[in-house]
N, C-alpha and C positions, 0 to 999 in steps of 0.2 A: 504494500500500500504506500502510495505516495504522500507527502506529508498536510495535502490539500486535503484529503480524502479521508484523514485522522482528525483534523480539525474540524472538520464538517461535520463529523460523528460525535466529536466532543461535544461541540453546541448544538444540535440536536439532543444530545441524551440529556446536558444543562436545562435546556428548554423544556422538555419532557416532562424533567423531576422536580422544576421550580411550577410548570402548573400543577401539577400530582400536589406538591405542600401547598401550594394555593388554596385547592379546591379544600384538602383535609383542614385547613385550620379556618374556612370560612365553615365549613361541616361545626367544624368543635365550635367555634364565634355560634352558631345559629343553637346546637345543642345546648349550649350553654344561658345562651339567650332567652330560651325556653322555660327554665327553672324558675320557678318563683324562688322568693327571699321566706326564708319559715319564721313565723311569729317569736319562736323561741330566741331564734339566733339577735333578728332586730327589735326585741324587746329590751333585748340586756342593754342594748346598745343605744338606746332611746332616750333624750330627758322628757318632763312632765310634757313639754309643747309640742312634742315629737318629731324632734329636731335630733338628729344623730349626733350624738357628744365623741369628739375628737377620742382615737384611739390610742395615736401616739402624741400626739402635739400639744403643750398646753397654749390655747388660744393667748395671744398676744394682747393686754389690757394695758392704755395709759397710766402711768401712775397716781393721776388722781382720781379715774373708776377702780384701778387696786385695790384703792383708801376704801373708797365707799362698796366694793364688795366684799373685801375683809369684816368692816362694821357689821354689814348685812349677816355674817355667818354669825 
């Protein structure tokens, strides 16, 4: 085989197997998609207004709402 002939098989089989993960991870995106959220999981994770309370992050407060939400506790 000439080295035209390798190269052309190479990008072909590239092109093959980047649509094949395409199609598979728009498969998994839609599968996933599908799932509802279970009451249990997003309960814990909820405050009273049901608004999702940061997991990792403590939200960033000026130091004069600080003041006044430190009093508040």
């Amino acid at each position: 085989m000439d080295l035209i002939s390798i190269l052309a098989t190479v990008i072909l089989v590239t092109t093959i197997g980047t649509m094949v993960i395409g199609v598979g991870a728009f498969a998994a995106f839609k599968l996933r998609d599908k799932r509802k959220p279970s009451k249990a999981k997003s309960g814990v994770l909820q405050n009273q207004a049901g608004v999702p309370d940061p997991i990792f992050l403590k939200p960033y407060l000026p130091p004069e709402l600080e003041k006044a939400a430190l009093e508040l506790e």
